[in-house]
N, C-alpha and C positions, 0 to 999 in steps of 0.2 A: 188599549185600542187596537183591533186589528185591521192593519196595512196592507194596501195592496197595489203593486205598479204594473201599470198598463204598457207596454211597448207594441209598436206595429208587426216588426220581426225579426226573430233574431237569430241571425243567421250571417251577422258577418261582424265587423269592427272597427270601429271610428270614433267621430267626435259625439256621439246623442248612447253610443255605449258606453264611453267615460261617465256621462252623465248617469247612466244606469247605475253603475258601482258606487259613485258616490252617493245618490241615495240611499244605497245598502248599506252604507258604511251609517246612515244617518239611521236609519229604519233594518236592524240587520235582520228583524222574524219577517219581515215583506214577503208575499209570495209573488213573483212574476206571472204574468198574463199576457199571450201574445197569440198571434194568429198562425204563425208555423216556427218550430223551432228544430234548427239545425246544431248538432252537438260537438259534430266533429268541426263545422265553422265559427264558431262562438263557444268555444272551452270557456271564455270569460262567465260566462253566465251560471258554472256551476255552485258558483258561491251563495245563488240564491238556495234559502230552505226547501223551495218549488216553483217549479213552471208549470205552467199549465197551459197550454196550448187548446187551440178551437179545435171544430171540425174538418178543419183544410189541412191540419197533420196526416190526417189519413189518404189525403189524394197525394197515388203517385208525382213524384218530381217535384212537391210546391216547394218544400223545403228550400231550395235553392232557385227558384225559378218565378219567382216573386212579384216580373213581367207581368203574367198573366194572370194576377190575383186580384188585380183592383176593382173585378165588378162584384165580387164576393164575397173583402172585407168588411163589409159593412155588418150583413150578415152575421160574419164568423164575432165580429165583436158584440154585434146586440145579444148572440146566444152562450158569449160567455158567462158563468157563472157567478156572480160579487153581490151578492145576498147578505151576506153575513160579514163582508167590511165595513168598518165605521170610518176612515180614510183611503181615497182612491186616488192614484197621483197617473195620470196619463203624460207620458212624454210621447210628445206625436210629430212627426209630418203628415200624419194621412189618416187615417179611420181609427186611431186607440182613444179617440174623444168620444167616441159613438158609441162606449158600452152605458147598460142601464146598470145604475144603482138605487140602494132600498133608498127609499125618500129621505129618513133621517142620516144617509152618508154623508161626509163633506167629499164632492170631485174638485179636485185642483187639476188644470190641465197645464204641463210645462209644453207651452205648443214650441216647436223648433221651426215651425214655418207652416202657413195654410197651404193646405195641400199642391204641391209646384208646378204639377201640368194640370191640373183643376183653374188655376187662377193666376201665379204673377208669369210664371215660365211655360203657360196653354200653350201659345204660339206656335216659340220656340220649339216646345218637346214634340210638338206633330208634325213641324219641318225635319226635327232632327231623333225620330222616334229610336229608344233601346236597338241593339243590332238584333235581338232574340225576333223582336216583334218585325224587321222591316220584309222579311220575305212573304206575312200575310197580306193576300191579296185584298187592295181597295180598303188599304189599314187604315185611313182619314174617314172614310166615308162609312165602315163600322162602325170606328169608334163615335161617330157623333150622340149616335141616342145614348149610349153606355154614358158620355160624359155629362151631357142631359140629366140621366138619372143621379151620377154621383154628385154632382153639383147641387140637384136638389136636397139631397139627404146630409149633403155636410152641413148647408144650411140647419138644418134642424138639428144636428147633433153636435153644433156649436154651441148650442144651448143649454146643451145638457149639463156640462161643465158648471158649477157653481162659481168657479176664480181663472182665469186665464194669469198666465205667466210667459211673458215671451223671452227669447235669449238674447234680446236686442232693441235697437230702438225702430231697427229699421222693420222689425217682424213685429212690434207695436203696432203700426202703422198698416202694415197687413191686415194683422187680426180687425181692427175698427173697419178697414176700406172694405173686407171681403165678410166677413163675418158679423158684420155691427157690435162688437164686443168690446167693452175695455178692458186693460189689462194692467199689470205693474213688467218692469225689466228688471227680470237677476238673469246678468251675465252668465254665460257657460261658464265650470269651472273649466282650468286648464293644470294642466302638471308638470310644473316649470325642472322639477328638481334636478332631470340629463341635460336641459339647457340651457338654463342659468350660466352667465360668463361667469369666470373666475378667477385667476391670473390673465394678466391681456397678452392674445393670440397676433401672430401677424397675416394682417388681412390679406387675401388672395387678388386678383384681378377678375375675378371673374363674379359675376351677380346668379341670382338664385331662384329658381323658382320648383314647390313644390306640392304637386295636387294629385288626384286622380285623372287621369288621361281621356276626362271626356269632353264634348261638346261645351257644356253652360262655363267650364271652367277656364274659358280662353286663351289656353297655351298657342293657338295657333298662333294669337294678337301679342302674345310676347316675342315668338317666331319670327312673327313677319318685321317686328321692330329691332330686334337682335343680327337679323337679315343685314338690315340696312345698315346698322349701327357698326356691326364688323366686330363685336366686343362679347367678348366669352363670357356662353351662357349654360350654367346645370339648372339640364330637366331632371328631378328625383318623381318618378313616379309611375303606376303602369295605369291602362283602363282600355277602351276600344277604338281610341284614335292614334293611338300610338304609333302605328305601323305607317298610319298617313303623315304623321307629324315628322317623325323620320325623312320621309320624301321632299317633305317641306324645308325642313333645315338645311341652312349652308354648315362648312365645316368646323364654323366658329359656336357650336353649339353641340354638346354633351350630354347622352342620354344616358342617365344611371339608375339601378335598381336593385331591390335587395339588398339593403342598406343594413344593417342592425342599428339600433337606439343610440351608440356610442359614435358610430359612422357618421349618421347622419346630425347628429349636434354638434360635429366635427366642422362638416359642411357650412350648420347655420353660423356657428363661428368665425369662419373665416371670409364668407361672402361681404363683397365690396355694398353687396341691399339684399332686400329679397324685392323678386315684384310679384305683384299681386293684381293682376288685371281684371277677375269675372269681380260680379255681385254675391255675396255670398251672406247666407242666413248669420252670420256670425266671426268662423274664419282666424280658425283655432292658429294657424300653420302663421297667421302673421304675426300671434304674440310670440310662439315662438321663436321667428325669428327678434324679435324685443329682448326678450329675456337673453337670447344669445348676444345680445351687443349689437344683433346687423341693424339698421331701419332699413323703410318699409316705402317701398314706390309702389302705393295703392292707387286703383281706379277711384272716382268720387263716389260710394255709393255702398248700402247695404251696410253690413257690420264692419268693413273697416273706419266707417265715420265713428263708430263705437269708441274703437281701439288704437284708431292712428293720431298721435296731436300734430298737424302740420309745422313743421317747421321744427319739434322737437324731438319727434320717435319718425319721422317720414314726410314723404312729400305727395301728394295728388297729383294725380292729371285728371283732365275733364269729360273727357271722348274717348270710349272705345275705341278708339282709332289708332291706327301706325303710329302717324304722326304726332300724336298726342302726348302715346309715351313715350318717342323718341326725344321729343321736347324737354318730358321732365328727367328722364335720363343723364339730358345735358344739364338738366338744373341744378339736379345731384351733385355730379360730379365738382361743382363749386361748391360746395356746402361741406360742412362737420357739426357732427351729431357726437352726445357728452353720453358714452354709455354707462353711467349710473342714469342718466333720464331713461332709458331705452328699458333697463331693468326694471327698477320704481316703476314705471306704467305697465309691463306686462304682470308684474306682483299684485295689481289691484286685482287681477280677473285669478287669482288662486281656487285652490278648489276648499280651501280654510273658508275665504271668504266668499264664496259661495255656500257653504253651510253653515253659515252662519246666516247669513240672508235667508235662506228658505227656511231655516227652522224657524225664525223670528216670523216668516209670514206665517208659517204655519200655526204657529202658536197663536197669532193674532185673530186668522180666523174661528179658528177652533173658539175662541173665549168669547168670540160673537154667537157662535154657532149655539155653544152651551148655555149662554143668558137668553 
């Protein structure tokens, strides 16, 4: 049966490129398909047999600059080529659901989230649009028709999909609200094997927080609660608010970066929690701190309802707010947490048992598909 995986672009590294590899691992003859691919920022990707890239490889700059692709993708994916595969597996936030396939293909889409300034984070991202985009003039009132048109065509190319698979319960609930779709939840895999505890470490004083430095990810709202709280706090992370975030902290609060693998499961080790304030499609960075021994003062919402057991791996607060987390901070600190529970619940989301889930769907479908 020839395979083939869809990704939006690839051109950098994180959590939905983990997921890339482990399909390879499950599918190694897969040829990738994506709308611009960058070589020298995604080495990862050489493992595939082929990429194959759209038409927007060849426009100067897209490669990296990705900003300004989104009235295009649509396009770039309807004219990729997947004629001749019998399995199509889209892993998407954004347009890799919208290619066409021969009628007898099975699409399986693993959505990572419907598209985030299209529908749950619209608002948000036009209040706090990319730094690349904010110097175009009368950028809100541009972009309206553009959003217009993408919203309509995702609709349609939700449909394309034969099986939806979301990475979460909370991105279920997405795909139905925004899409009218059902779907089933296999978890992202994660790759516990640098942070797994191992002998017990002596905890530090200080809590932990680690993301990319932008907007949706609310380090400000750990800032402002850390501010107050007076209690030493590591930022691990870079992005485009950093420089602000900086200005914001008092002196009780440590910005690090350029970690290596071994550094920073060092960190997750030895932190008194991790917190974890935005909404997040899933929210790799809180198993890991699980798997290290630390628990988890999550926000109420998105994938750490997934991944967090209250009261056994971490604790919630309710509100976005200072004061909310300051609250459960203080709650924390009365509490003890049994790290083999903290272990055992990051080990459910492995990336074993993630392949073993999707190959069982996959097989399921396919045996419908074939009868």
């Amino acid at each position: 049966m020839k395979t083939a995986i869809v990704y939006d672009r690839v051109n950098k590294w994180g959590g939905a490129e983990r997921v890339l590899l482990t399909l390879h691992e499950i599918y190694p003859e897969a040829h990738l398909f994506t709308s611009v691919y960058s070589a020298e920022k995604a080495s990862w990707a050489k493992v595939f047999p082929k990429v194959i890239t759209s038409f927007l490889q060849k426009v100067p700059f897209t490669r990296t600059n990705h900003e300004f692709l989104g009235t295009f993708t649509p396009l770039a994916f309807e004219t990729l080529d997947l004629q001749s595969y019998d399995l199509v597996i889209s892993v998407t936030s954004e347009a890799a659901k919208g290619v066409l396939t021969k009628p007898q293909a099975v699409h399986i889409c693993y959505c990572l989230t419907p598209t985030r300034y299209l529908w749950s984070e619209h608002d948000f991202y036009f209040k706090n649009p990319p730094r690349k985009l904010r110097p175009i003039p009368f950028f809100w009132h541009l972009s309206r028709p553009i959003v217009g048109y993408l919203r309509k065509w995702e609709k349609v190319a939700a449909h394309r999909p034969d099986y939806f698979v979301a990475i979460s319960n909370a991105v279920k609930e997405r795909i139905k609200k925004y899409y009218g779709r059902e779907s089933v939840v296999i978890h992202s895999p994660v790759e516990f094997e640098k942070f797994v505890a191992g002998e017990p470490v002596k905890k530090g004083d200080y809590f932990l927080y680690v993301s990319r430095l932008v907007p949706y990810k609310k380090a400000d709202l750990a800032i402002e609660a850390f501010n107050e709280l007076g209690k030493p706090l590591v930022i691990v992370g870079e992005g485009s608010e950093k420089r602000k975030l900086r200005r914001l902290a008092k002196k009780n609060i440590t910005f690090i970066d350029r970690l290596t693998d071994r550094q920073l499961a060092d960190y997750y080790k030895r932190a008194k929690a991790f917190i974890f304030p935005q909404i997040e499609d899933f929210g790799i960075v809180a198993l890991e701190a699980q798997a290290s021994g630390t628990p988890v003062i999550a926000f109420r919402g998105g994938g750490a309802l997934d991944t967090v057991i209250e009261g056994k791996t971490g604790i919630f607060f309710d509100r976005q707010e200072k004061d909310s987390l300051i609250k459960a901070v203080r709650k924390f600190e009365k509490m003890t947490f049994n790290t083999k529970d903290l272990v055992e619940n990051a080990k459910k989301f492995s990336k074993e048992n993630f392949q073993k889930k999707f190959s069982a769907f996959v097989s399921d479908v396919l045996a419908v598909t074939i009868k």
